[in-house]
C-alpha positions in Angstrom: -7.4 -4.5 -230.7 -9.2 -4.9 -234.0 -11.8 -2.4 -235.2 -14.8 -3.8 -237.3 -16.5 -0.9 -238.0 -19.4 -3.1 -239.9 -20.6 -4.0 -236.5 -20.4 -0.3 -235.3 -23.4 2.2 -235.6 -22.4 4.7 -237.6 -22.7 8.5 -235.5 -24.5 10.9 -236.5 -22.9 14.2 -235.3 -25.6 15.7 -235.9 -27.7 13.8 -233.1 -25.8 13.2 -230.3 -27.3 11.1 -227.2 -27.0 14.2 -224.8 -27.4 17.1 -227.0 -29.9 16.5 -230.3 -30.0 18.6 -233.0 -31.7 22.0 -233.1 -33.3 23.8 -236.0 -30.2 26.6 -236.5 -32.7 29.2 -235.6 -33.2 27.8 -232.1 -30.8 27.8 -228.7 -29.9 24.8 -228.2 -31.7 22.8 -225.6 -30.5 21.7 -222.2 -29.2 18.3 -221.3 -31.2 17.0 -218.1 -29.6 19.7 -216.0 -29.0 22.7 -216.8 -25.2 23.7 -217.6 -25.4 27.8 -217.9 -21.8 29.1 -219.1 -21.3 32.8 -218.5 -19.7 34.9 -221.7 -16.1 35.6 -220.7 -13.9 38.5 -222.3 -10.4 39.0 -223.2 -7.9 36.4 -222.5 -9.3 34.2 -219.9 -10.4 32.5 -223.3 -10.8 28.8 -221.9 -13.3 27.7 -224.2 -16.1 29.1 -222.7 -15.4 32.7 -223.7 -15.8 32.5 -227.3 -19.7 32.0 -227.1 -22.4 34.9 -229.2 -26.1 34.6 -228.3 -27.5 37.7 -229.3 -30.5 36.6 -227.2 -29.0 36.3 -224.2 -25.5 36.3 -222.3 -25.7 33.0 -221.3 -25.3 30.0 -223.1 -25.9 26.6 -222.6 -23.5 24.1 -223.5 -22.2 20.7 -221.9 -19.1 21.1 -219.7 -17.0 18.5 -217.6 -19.4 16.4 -215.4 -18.8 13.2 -213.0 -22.0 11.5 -215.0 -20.5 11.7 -218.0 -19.0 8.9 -219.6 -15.8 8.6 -222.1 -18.0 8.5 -225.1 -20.2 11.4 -224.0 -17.1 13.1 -223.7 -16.2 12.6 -227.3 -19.5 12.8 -228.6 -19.7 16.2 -227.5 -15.7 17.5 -228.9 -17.2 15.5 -232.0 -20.1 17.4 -232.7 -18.3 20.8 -231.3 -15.8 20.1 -234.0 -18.1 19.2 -236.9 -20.2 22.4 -236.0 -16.9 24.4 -235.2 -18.1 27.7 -236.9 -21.3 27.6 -235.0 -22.8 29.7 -234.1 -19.3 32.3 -234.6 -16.1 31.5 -235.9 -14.1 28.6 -234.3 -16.6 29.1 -231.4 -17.0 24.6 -232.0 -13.3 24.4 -231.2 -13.9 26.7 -227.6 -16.9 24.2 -226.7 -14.6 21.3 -227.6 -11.5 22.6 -225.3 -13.7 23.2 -222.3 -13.0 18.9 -222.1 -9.6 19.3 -222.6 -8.0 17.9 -219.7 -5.3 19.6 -217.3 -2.7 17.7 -219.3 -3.5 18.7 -222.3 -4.4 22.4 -221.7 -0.7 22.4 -220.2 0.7 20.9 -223.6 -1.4 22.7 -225.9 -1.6 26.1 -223.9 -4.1 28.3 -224.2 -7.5 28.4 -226.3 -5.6 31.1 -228.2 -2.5 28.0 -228.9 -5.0 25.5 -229.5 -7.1 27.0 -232.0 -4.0 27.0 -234.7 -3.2 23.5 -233.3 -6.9 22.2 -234.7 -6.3 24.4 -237.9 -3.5 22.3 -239.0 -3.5 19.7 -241.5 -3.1 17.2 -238.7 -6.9 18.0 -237.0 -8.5 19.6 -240.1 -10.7 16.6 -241.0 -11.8 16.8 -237.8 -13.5 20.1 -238.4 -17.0 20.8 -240.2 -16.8 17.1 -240.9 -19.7 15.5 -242.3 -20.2 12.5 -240.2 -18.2 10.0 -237.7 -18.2 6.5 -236.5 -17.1 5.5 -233.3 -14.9 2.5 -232.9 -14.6 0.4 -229.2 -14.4 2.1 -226.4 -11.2 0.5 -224.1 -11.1 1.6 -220.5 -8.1 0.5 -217.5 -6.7 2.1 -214.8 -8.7 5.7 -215.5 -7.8 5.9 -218.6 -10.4 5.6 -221.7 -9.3 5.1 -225.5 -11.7 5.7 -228.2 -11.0 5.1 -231.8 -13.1 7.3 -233.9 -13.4 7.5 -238.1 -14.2 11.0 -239.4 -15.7 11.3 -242.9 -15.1 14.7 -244.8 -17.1 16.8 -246.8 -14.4 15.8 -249.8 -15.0 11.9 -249.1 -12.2 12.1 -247.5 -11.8 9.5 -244.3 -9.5 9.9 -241.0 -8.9 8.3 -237.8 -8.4 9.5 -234.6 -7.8 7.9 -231.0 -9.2 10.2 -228.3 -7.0 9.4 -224.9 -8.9 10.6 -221.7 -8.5 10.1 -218.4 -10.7 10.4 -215.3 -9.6 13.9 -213.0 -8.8 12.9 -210.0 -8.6 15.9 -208.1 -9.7 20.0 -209.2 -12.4 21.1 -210.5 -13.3 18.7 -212.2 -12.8 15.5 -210.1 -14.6 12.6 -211.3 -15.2 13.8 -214.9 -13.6 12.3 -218.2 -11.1 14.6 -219.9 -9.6 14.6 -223.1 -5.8 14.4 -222.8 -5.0 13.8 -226.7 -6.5 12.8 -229.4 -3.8 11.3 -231.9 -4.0 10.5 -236.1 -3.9 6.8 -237.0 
């Protein structure tokens, strides 16, 4: 499989398909239904916990849906990620594990495990990035590979291959899920 990234848009982060970029003053808008995530407290902390509007106590962020495709999927951990201190602390990280699969979450553990996980050298790059470019998109068998290039803040550039895989049963049946994302 051979990346030309020439012939690849470059993506914005900061204007994703489903969820375009806000003036930091504003809530974010709504993709075209409504997805309202009640605050959570204490350890149930699955991603969807970490959230601070001081507006309200809901907030609306994407979560796991059937009409969401692989590259929405990472779209969204991508812009969580570049945004992760948004609007608290390593609240971007909490939006981005709400699409970690069943898999994953089982590897990884906990919000509270996975946090340290994406503070590593490994994922660092992949936080408060500057911009990224996606690479092509392979799908077989319910399973979806996505090579992505992440440019830091220090010029820095990284690659990434996000694994996911369509749920078949749960919850989330029918939705895309992240079940690694792995350093080229």
């Amino acid at each position: 499989m051979e990346w030309t990234p020439e012939r690849q848009e470059p993506l914005d982060c900061r204007r994703p398909l489903l969820w375009p970029v806000v003036d930091c003053d504003e809530r974010p808008p709504t993709p075209a239904s409504p997805i309202v995530i009640p605050y959570g407290h204490g350890d149930e902390m699955d991603g969807k916990a970490m959230y601070d509007d001081s507006d309200s106590n809901e907030r609306d962020a994407p979560e796991p849906r059937p009409e969401f495709r692989p590259q929405d999927v990472v779209t969204f951990q991508l812009i969580a990620f570049q945004h992760s201190d948004e609007p608290t602390p390593k609240s971007g990280i909490a939006r981005a594990f709400i699409f970690a699969s069943p898999g994953a979450r089982a590897a990884t553990g906990p919000l509270r495990r996975f946090i340290p996980l994406l503070l590593s050298p490994l994922y660092r790059p992949l936080l408060n990035h500057e911009s990224a470019e996606m690479g092509p998109l392979t799908t077989q068998d319910g399973t979806a590979r996505q090579l992505v290039k992440v440019f830091s803040p220090d010029e820095s550039v990284s690659v990434y291959l996000f694994i996911l895989s369509l749920q078949e049963d749960g919850p989330n049946a029918g939705c895309w899920m992240t079940d690694s994302v792995v350093k080229i």
